[in-house]
C-alpha positions as CSV (number, residue, x, y, z in Angstrom):
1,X,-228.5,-36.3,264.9
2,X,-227.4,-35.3,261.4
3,X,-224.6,-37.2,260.3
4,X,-224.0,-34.8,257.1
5,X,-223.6,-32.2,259.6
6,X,-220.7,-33.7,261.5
7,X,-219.1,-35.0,258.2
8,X,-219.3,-31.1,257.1
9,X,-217.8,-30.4,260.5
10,X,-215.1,-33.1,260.6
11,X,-214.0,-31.7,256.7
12,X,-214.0,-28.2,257.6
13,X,-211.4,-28.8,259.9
14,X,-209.5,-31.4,257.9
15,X,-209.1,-28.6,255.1
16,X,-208.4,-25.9,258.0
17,X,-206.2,-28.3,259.6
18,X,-207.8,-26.7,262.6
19,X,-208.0,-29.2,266.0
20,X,-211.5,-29.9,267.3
21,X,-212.9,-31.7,270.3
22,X,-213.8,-35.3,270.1
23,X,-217.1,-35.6,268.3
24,X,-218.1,-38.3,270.8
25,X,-218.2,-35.6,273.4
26,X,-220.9,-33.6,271.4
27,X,-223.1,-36.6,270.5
28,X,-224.0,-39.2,272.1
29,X,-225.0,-42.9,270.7
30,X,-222.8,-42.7,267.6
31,X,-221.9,-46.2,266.5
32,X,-218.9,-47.6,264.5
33,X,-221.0,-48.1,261.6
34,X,-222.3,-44.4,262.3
35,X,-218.6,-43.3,262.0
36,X,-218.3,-45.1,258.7
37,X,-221.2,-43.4,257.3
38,X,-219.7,-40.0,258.5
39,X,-216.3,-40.4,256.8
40,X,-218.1,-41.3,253.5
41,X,-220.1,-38.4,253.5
42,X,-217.1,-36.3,254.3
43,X,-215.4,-38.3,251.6
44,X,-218.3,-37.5,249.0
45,X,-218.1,-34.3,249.4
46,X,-214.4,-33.9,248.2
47,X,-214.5,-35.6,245.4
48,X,-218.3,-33.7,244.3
49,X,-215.6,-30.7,244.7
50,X,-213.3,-32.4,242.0
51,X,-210.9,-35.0,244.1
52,X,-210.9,-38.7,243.1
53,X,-211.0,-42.0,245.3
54,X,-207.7,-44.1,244.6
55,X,-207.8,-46.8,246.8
56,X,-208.4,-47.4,250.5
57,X,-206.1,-47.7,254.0
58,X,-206.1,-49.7,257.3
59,X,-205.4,-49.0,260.5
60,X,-205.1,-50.5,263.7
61,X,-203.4,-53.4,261.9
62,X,-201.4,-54.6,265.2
63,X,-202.9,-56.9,267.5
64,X,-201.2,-54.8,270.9
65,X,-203.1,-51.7,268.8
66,X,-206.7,-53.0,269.0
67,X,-206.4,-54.3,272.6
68,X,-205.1,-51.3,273.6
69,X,-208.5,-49.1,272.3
70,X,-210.8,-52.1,272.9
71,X,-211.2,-53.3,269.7
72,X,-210.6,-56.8,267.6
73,X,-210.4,-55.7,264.2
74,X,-208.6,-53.0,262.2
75,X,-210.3,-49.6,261.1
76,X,-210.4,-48.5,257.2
77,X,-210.5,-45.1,255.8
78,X,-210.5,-43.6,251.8
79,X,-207.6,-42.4,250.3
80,X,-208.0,-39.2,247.6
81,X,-205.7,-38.4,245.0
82,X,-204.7,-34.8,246.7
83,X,-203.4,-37.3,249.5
84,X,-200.8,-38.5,247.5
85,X,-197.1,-36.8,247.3
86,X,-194.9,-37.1,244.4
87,X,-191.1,-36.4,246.1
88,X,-189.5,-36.5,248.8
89,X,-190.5,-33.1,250.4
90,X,-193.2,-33.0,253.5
91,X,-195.2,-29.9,253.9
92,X,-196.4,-29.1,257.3
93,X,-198.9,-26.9,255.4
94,X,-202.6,-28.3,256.4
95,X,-201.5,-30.3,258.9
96,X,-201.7,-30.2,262.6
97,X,-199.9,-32.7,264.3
98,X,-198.0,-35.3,261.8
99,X,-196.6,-38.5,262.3
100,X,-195.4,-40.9,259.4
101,X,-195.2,-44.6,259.6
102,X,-193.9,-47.1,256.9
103,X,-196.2,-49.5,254.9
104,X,-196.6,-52.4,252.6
105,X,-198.8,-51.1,249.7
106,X,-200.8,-53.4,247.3
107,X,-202.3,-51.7,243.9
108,X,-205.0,-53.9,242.5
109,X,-205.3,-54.8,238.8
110,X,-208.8,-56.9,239.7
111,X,-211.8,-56.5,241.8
112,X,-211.9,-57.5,245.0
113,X,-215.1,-57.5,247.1
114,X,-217.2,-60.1,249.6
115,X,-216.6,-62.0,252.3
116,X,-215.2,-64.8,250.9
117,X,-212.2,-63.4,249.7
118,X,-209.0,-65.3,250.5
119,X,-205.3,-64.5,250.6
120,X,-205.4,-66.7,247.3
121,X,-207.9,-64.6,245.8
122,X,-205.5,-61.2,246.9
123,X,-202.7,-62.4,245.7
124,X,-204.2,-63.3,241.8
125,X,-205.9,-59.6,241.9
126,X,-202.4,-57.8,242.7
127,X,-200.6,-55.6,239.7
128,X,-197.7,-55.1,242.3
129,X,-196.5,-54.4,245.6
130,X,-194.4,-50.6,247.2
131,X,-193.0,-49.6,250.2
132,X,-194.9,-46.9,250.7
133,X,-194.8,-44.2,254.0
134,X,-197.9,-42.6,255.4
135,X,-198.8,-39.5,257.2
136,X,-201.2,-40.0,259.7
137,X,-202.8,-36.7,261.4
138,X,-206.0,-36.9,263.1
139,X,-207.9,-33.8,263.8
140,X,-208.7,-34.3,267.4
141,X,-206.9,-32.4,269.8
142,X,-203.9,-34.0,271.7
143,X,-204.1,-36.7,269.3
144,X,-207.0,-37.9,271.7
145,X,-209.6,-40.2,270.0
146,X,-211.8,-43.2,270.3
147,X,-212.9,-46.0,267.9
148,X,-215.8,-43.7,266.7
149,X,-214.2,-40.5,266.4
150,X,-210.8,-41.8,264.3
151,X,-213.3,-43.7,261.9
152,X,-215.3,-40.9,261.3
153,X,-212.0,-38.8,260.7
154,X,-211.3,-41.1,257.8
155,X,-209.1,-43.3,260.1
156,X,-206.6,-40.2,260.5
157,X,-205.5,-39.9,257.0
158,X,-203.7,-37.2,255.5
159,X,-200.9,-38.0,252.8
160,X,-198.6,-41.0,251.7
161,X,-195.8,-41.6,249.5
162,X,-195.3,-44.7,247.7
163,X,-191.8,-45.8,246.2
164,X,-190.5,-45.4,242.6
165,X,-190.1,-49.2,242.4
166,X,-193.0,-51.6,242.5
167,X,-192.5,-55.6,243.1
168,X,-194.1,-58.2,241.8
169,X,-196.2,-59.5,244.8
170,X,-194.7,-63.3,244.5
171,X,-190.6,-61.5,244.9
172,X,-190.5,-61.4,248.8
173,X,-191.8,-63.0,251.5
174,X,-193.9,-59.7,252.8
175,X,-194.0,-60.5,256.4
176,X,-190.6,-61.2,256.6
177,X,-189.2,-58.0,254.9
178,X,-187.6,-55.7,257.3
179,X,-188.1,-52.1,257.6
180,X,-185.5,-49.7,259.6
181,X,-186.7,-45.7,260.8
182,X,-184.5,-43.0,261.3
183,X,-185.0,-39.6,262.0
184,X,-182.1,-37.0,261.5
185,X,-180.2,-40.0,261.0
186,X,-180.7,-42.5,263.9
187,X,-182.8,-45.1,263.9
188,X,-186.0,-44.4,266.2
189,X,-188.2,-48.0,265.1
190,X,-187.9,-51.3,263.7
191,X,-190.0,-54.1,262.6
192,X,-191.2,-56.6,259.7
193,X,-194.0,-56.9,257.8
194,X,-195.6,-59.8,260.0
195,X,-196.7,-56.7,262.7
196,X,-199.3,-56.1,260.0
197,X,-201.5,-59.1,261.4
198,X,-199.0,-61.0,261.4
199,X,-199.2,-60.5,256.9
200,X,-200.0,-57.9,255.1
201,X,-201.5,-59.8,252.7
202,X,-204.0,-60.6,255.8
203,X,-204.8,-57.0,255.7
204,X,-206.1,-56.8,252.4
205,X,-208.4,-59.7,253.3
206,X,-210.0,-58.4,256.4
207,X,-210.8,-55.1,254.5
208,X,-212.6,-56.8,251.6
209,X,-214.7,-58.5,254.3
210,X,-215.1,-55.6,256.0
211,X,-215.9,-53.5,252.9
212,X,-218.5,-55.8,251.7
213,X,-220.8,-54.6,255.1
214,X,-221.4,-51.5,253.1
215,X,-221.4,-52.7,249.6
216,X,-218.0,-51.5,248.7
217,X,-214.7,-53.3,247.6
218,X,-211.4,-52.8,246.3
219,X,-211.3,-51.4,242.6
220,X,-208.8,-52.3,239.8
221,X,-206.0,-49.5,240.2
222,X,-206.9,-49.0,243.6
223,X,-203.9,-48.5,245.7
224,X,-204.2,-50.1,249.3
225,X,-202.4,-49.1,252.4
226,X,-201.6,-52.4,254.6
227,X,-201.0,-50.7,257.8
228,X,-198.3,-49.4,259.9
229,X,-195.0,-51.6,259.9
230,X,-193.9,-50.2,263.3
231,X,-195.3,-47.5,265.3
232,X,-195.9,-44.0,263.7
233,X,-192.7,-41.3,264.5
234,X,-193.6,-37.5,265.3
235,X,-192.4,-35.4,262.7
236,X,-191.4,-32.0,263.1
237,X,-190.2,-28.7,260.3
238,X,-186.6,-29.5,260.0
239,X,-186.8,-33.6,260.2
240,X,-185.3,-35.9,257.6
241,X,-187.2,-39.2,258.1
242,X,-186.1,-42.3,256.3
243,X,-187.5,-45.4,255.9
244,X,-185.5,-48.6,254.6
245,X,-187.2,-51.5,253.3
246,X,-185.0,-54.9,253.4
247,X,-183.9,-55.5,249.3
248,X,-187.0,-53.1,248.5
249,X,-185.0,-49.4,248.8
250,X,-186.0,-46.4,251.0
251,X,-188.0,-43.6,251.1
252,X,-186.9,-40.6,252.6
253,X,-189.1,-37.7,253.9
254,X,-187.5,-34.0,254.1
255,X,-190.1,-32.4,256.4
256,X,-190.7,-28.4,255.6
């Protein structure tokens, strides 16, 4: 099978924000590291059409969210420049079926790659620390996917936010900080960082092992997305999402 193909596939309707079926319906045999390939062929492609790479994201950062698709690690996607939103206004435009979720982000002011690397070794590459909210949208109908298909959909990215404020990674204790969600005004989820295996920091190290399978590794000025804090809330035109970070402010989404 050609995996360009289905990376051509999987972008056309990321850019159409146009639902497809699984791609694990259509071929058969596609393996994680398949996937992997596929969303950085899709990847390439944007940026040979003028985007740029900033940084990286995980997924599946909960423990009850990898049993629950069979799984015992977290999933990693790319983040691009055009991903990133400046204010506080969320455009449904390009996207099919949104849900935002609030983050720990990390932005890197030293290389981080191998399979060594420790939270020690995270913690002395780190410029600074944001709350930070993501969009999540796969491209799968229904929201429906397996391991395979959400890696190759770049781990259902679509746009974040980070805060106006960084933090210098030593302020707080990152799996203790608290984060409150409300939408339209009442609170619909809450949790602390330590849902993000149990760290966030642990985050960061799991995807510099798992980034040095293909080579890769965390760039200075890369920005990195730690995970979902609590679970991802629906959005729909009309919402006002908010998402408040013990002593680190809040982000608020106006959804359009």
């Amino acid at each position: 099978m050609d995996l360009n193909e289905i990376a051509q596939e999987l972008t056309h309707h990321q850019q159409a924000a146009e639902e497809l079926e699984k791609i694990t319906l259509r071929y058969d045999g596609l393996a994680v590291e398949d996937a992997y390939e596929i969303q950085r062929l899709g990847i390439d492609s944007l940026i040979q059409q003028g985007d740029v790479m900033t940084g990286w994201k995980m997924g599946l950062t909960s423990k009850a969210k990898q049993q629950s698709v069979g799984v015992d690690e977290a999933i990693y996607g790319r983040l691009l420049r055009s991903m990133e939103m400046t204010g506080e206004e969320l455009s449904l435009d390009g996207l099919i079926h949104p849900r935002v979720e609030p983050e720990i982000a990390f932005v890197f002011k030293h290389r981080l790659e191998g399979t060594d690397v420790t939270a020690r070794d995270v913690w002395l590459a780190t410029e600074c620390v944001m709350p930070a909210v993501e969009v999540i949208d796969s491209r799968y109908k229904n929201f429906s996917f397996t391991l395979v298909d959400v890696v190759a959909d770049n781990a259902s990215s679509a746009k974040f936010v980070v805060a106006n404020q960084a933090y210098s990674p030593y302020q707080y204790r990152l799996d203790e900080v608290g984060v409150v969600m409300r939408k339209n005004g009442e609170v619909v989820q809450t949790a602390s960082g330590a849902a993000v295996l149990g760290h966030p920091v642990k985050s960061v190290v799991e995807l510099a092992h798992m980034l040095s399978r293909t080579g890769d590794a965390i760039e200075p000025g890369m920005i990195v997305l730690t995970g979902g804090i609590t679970e991802a809330v629906h959005v729909y035109e009309g919402d006002t999402v908010t998402a408040a970070f013990d002593n680190m402010g809040e982000i608020t989404l106006n959804v359009r």
